[in-house]
C-alpha positions as CSV (number, residue, x, y, z in Angstrom):
1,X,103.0,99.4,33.1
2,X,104.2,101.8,30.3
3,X,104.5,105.3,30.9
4,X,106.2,108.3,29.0
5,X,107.1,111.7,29.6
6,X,107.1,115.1,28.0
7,X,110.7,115.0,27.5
8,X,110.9,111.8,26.0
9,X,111.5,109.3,29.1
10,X,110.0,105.8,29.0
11,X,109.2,104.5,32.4
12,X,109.0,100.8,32.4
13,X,106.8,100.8,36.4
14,X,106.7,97.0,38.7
15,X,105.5,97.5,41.7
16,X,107.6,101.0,43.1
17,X,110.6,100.9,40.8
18,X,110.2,102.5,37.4
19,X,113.0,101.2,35.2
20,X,113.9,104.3,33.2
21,X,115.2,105.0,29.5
22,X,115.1,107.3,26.8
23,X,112.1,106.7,23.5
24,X,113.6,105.7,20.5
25,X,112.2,108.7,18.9
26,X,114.6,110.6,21.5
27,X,117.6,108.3,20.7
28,X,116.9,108.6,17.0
29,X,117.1,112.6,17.4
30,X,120.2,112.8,19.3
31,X,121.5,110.0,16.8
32,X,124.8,108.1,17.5
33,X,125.7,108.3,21.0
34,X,129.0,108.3,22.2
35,X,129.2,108.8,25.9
36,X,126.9,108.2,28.6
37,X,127.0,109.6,31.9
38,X,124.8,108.1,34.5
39,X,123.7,109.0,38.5
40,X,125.0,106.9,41.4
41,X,123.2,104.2,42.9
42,X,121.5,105.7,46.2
43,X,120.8,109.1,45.0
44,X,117.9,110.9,45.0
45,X,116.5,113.5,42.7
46,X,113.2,115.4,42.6
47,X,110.7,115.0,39.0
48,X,112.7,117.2,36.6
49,X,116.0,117.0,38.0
50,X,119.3,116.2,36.2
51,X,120.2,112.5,36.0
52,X,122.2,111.8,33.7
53,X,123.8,112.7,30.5
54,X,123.7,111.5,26.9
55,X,126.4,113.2,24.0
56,X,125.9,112.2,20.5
57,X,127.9,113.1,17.7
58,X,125.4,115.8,17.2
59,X,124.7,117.5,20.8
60,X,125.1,116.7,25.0
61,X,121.6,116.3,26.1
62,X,120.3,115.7,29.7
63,X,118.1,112.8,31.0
64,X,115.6,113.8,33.5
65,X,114.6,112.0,36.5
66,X,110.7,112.0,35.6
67,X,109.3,111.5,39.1
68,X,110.9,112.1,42.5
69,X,112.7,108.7,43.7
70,X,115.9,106.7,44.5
71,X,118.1,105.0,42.4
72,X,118.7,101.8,42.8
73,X,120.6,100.4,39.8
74,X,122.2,101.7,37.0
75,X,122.8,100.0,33.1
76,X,126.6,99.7,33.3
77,X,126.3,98.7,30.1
78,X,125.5,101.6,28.4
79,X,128.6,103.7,29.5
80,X,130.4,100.6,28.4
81,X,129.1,100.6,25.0
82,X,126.4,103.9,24.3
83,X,125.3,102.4,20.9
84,X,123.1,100.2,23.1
85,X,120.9,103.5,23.5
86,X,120.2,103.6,19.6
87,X,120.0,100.1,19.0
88,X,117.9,99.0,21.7
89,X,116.5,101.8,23.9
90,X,113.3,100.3,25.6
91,X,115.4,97.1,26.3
92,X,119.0,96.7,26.8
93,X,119.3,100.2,26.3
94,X,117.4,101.7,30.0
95,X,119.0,103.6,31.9
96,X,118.6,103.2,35.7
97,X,116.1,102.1,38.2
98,X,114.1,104.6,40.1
99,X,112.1,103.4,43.6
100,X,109.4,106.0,43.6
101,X,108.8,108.1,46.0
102,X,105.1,108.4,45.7
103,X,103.6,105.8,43.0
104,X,100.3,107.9,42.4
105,X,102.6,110.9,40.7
106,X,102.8,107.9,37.9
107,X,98.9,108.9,37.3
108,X,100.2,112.7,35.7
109,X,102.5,110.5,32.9
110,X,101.5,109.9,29.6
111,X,100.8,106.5,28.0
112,X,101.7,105.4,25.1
113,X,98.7,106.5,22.8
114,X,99.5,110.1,24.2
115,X,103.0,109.7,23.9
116,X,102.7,109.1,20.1
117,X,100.3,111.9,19.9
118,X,102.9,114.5,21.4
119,X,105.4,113.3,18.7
120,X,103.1,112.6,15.7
């Protein structure tokens, strides 16, 4: 299940574990990134929370945590090579993996049709 936020999260949701990213319409904002910071594995953050943090050539911007959860993996990758973000950002590009702390707050996400509605 595909679900988006406000602030231009993708949540990729099996079972309890979100697998999280940024849109591509976020990465194409930011443009090139060059550095990726990302949480560690076994912390938790509340919805809205800090968890990690993109830099472009343009600007630092912060990824939210979009619903209250545990991490459980991080994409190594990405802080190995950030151009993954802007060249693949629903795929190789995610992020880390959130276990959800309560799997009904998924119900107050938007999917995608509203997701392109808030951008359009």
């Amino acid at each position: 299940m595909l679900k988006f936020t406000e602030e231009h999260e993708w949540l990729n949701i099996e079972g309890d574990v979100a697998t999280v990213g940024i849109t591509a319409h976020a990465a194409e904002q930011l443009g090139d990134l060059v550095f990726v910071e990302l949480p560690e594995v076994g912390a938790s953050f509340s919805k809205g929370d800090d968890a990690a943090t993109v830099e472009s050539v343009k600007a630092a911007s912060e990824v939210y945590c979009p619903l209250d959860g545990e991490i459980t993996e991080i994409n190594e990758a990405i802080t190995a090579d950030p151009a993954l973000v802007n060249s693949d950002p629903m795929g190789a590009g995610w992020f880390f993996k959130l276990k959800l702390r309560n799997i009904a707050d998924v119900d107050g996400l938007l999917d995608e049709s509203g997701y392109k509605e808030l951008i359009a």
